[in-house]
C-alpha positions as CSV (number, residue, x, y, z in Angstrom):
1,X,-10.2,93.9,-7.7
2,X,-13.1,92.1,-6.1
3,X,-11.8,90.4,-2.9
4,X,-12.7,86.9,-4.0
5,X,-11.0,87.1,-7.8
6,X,-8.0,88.2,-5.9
7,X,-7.9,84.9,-3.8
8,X,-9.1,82.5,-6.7
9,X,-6.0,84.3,-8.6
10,X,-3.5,83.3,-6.1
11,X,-4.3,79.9,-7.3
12,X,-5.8,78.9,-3.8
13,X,-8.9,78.1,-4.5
14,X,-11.7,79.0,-6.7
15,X,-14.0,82.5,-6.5
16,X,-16.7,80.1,-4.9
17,X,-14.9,79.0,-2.9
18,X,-13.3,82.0,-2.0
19,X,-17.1,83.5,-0.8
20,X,-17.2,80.9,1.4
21,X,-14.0,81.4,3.0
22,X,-15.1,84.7,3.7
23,X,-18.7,84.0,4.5
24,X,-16.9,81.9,7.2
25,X,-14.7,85.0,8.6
26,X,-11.7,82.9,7.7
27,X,-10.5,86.0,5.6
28,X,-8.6,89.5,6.5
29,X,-8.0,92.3,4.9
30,X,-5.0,94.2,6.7
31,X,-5.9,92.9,9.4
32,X,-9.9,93.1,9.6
33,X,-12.1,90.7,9.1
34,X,-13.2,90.8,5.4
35,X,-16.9,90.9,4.1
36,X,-18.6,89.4,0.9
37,X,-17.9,92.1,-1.7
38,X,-15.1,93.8,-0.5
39,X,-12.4,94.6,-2.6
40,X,-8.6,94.3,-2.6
41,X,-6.2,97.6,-3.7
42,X,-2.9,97.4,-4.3
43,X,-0.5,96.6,-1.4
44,X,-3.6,95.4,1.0
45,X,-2.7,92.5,2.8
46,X,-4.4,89.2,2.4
47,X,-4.6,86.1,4.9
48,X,-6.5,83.3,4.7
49,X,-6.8,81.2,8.3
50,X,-3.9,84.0,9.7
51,X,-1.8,82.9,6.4
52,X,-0.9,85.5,3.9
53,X,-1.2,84.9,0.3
54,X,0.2,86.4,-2.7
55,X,-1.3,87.5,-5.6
56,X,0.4,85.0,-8.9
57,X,-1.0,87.7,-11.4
58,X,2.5,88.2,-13.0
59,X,3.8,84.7,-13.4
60,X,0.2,83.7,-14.8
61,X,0.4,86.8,-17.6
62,X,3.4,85.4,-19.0
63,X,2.0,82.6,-20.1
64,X,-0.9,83.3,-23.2
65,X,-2.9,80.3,-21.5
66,X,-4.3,78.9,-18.4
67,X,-3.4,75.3,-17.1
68,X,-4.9,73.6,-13.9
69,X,-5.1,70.6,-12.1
70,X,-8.2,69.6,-10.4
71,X,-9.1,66.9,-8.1
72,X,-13.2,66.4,-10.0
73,X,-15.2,65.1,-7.2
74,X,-17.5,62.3,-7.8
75,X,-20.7,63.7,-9.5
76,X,-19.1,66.6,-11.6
77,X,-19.8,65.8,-15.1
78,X,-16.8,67.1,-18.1
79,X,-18.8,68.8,-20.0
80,X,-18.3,72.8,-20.8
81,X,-22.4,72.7,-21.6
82,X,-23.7,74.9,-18.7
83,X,-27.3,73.5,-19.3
84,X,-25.7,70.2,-17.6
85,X,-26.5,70.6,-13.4
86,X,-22.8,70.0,-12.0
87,X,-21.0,71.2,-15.4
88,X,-17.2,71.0,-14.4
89,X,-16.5,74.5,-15.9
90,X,-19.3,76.2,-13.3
91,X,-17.9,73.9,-10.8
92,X,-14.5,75.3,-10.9
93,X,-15.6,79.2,-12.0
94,X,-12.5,80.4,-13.1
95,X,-12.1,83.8,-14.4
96,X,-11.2,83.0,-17.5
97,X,-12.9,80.6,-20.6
98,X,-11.2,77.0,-19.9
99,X,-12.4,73.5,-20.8
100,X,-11.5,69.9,-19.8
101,X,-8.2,67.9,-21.2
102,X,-10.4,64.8,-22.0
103,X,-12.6,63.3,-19.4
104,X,-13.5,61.3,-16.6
105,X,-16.7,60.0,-15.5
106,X,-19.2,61.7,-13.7
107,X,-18.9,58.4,-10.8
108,X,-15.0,58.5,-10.6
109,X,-13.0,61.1,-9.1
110,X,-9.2,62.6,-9.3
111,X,-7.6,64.6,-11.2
112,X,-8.2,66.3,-14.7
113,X,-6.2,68.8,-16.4
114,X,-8.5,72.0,-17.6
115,X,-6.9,74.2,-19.9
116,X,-8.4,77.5,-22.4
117,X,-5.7,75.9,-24.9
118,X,-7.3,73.9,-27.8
119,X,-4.4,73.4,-29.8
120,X,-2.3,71.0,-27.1
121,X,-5.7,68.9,-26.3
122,X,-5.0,66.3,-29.4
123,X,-1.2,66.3,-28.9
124,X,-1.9,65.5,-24.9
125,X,-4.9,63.0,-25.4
126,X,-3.9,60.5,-28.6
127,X,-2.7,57.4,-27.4
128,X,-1.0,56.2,-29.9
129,X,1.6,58.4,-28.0
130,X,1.9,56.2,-25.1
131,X,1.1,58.9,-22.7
132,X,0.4,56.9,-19.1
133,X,-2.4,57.4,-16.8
134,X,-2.6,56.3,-13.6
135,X,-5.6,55.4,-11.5
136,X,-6.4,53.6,-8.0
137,X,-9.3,51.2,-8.1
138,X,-11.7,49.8,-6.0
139,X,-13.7,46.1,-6.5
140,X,-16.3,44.7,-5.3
141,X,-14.5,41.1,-4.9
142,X,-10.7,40.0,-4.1
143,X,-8.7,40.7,-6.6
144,X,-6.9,37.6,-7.8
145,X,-3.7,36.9,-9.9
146,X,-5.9,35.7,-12.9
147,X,-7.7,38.9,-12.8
148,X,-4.7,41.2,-12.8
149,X,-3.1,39.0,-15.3
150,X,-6.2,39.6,-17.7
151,X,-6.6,42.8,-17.0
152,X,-2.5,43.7,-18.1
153,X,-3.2,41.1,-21.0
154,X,-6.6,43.3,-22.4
155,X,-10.1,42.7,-22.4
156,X,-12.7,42.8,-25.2
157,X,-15.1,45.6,-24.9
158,X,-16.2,48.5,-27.2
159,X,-16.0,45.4,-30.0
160,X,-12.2,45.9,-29.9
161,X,-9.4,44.6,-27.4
162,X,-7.7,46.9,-25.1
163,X,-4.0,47.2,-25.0
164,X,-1.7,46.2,-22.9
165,X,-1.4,48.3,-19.5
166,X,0.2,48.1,-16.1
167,X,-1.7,45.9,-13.2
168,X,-0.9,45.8,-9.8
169,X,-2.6,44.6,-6.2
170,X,-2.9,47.3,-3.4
171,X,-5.3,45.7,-1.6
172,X,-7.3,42.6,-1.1
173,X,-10.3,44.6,-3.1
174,X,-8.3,46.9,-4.7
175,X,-5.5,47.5,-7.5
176,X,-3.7,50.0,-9.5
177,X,-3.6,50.1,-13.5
178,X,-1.6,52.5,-15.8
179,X,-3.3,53.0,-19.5
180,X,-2.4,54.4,-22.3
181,X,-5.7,54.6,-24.0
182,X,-9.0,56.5,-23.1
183,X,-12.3,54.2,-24.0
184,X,-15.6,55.4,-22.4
185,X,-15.7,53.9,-19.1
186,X,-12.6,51.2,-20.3
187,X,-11.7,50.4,-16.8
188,X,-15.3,49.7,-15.0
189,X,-16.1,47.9,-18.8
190,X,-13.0,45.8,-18.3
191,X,-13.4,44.8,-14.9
192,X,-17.3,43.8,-15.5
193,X,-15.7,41.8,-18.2
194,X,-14.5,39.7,-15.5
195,X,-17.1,39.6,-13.5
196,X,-15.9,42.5,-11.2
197,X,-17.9,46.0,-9.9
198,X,-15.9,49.0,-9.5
199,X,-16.6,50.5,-6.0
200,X,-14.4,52.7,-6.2
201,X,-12.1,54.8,-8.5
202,X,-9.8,57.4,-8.3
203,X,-7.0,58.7,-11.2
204,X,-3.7,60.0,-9.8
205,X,-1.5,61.0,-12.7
206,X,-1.8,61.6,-16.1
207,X,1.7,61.9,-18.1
208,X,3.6,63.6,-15.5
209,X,1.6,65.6,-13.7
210,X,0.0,64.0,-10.1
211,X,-2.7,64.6,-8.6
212,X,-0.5,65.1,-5.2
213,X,-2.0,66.3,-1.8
214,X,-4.7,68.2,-3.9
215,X,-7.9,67.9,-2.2
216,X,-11.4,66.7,-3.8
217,X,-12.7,70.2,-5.3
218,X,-9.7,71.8,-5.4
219,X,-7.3,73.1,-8.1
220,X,-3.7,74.5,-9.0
221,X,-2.1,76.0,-12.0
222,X,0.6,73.2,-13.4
223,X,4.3,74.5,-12.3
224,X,6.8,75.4,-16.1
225,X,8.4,71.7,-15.4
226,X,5.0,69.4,-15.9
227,X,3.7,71.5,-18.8
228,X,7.3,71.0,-20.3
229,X,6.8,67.5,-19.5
230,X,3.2,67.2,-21.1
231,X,4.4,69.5,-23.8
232,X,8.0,68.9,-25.0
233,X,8.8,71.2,-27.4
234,X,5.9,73.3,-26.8
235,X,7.0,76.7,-26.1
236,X,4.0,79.0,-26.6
237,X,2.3,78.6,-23.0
């Protein structure tokens, strides 16, 4: 196995990624420096930054899917067309065929789930199941009690009146609001609504799974207790 698909399979980072760690002689092989192409045998030792990491090839295969969680920088667009420059699925180059659990826009960052299962994508993203998520915002003016209290009440955009969600101050230009709905752009549409910019916007949890200490390009595959909390029931992972 090629020495990058070996560290992109340990689930710390992806294959591009992985080249880079290299390229940057951050990588040994049994104890020697590694170099771009090399490749890993069976019982080789692998260290990334003088720490070894373990191959998750076995606990992946017993699942029929894959299921990550990525922190999408700003400017990665959720799209699986590869003709789009920044595509998230050539952004996070994994190994196998996967595609985005919903969206998020190409300005906002956090995470998104990615997954090569198309049969759970409905059951995760209709809202009429109440499923939370969870994002930190940034304004371009104080936010004010009015403006929270509007916000939790709904706001007209899209023609239609957004439901009720969970508002609350972090900052003096910033707030946190819990949906359970997914309109195009609904929380920079409701805040202009009120005559507010988002600066700034970041989603940290969808369901049950958080975004975490996960850092802005990077990914993990979800643990057996969130994918039995995104998927109760739902045996066939």
């Amino acid at each position: 196995m090629r020495l990058n698909k070996f560290i992109s399979e340990s689930g710390l980072c992806s294959r591009r990624e992985a080249d880079e760690l290299i390229a940057q002689q951050r990588v040994t092989l049994d104890g020697e420096t590694a170099v771009t192409g090399a490749k890993w045998l069976e019982g080789m030792i692998v260290c990334v930054d003088g720490k070894e990491i373990e191959l998750k090839v076995a606990a992946k295969n017993k699942r029929k899917h894959v299921y990550i969680a990525l922190y999408k920088p700003i400017g990665i667009t959720c799209t699986t067309d590869t003709s789009v420059k920044g595509n998230i699925v050539d952004f996070v180059d994994h190994q196998e065929r996967i595609f985005p659990v919903g969206r998020l826009d190409k300005d906002s960052e956090g995470l998104i789930l990615l997954t090569s299962n198309g049969d759970i994508v409905n059951q995760i993203l209709r809202s009429e199941n109440n499923h939370e998520k969870e994002y930190l915002v940034g304004v371009n003016k104080a936010v004010t009690d009015d403006f929270l209290r509007s916000m939790a009440r709904g706001v007209r955009i899209h023609k239609v009146i957004t439901k009720p969600c969970k508002v609350s101050r972090l900052a003096k230009f910033g707030f946190r609001i819990i949906l359970t709905q997914g309109l195009n752009r609904q929380i920079r549409l409701m805040s202009e609504a009120l005559g507010y910019k988002v600066t700034q916007l970041r989603r940290v949890r969808i369901i049950n799974v958080k975004l975490g200490q996960l850092k802005p390009g990077a990914w993990r595959n979800l643990s057996d207790a969130e994918l039995t909390g995104l998927l109760p029931g739902f045996k066939d992972w």
